[in-house]
C-alpha positions in Angstrom: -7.4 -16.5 11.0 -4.6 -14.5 12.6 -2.7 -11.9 10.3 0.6 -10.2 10.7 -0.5 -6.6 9.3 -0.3 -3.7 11.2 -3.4 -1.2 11.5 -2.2 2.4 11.3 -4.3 5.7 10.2 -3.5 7.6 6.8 -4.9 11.2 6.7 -5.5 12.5 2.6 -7.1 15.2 1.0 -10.5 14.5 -0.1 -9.8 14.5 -3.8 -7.1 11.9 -3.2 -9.5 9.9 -1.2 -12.0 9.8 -4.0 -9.8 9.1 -6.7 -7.9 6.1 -4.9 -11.7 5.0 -4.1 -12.6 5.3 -8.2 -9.3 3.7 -9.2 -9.7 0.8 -6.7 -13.6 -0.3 -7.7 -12.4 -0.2 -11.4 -9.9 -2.4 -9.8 -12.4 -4.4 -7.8 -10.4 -3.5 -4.9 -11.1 -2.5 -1.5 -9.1 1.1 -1.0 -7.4 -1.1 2.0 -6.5 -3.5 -0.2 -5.4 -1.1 -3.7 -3.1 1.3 -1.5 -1.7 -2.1 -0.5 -0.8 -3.6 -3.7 0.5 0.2 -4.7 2.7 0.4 -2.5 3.9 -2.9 -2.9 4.5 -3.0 -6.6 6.2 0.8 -5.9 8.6 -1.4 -3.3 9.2 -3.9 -6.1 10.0 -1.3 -8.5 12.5 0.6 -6.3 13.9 -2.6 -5.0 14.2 -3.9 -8.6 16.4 -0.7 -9.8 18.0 -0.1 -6.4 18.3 -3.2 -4.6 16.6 -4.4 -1.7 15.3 -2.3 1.2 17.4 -3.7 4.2 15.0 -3.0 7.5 16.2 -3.8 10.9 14.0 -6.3 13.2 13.6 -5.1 16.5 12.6 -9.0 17.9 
């Protein structure tokens, strides 16, 4: 199954990396997948208040 994600690497601080990994198995989350949906409900707050985020496509 193809997917359109993009794999990039995210350097923390140890304490964030353990508290994103407690917060995402009392999510039943992967860490992948609960920074995900953070980041995407953070979007959908700031979009909802601000309007939406116009990126550029570079196709």
């Amino acid at each position: 199954m193809a997917t359109n994600k993009k794999v990039f690497t995210l350097r923390m601080e140890d304490d964030i990396f353990d508290k994103i990994g407690k917060l995402a198995t009392a999510e039943h989350r992967s860490m992948t997948n609960y920074i995900e949906y953070v980041l995407l409900e953070h979007i959908r707050k700031i979009e909802a208040e601000y309007g939406p985020i116009e990126i550029e496509n570079e196709s």
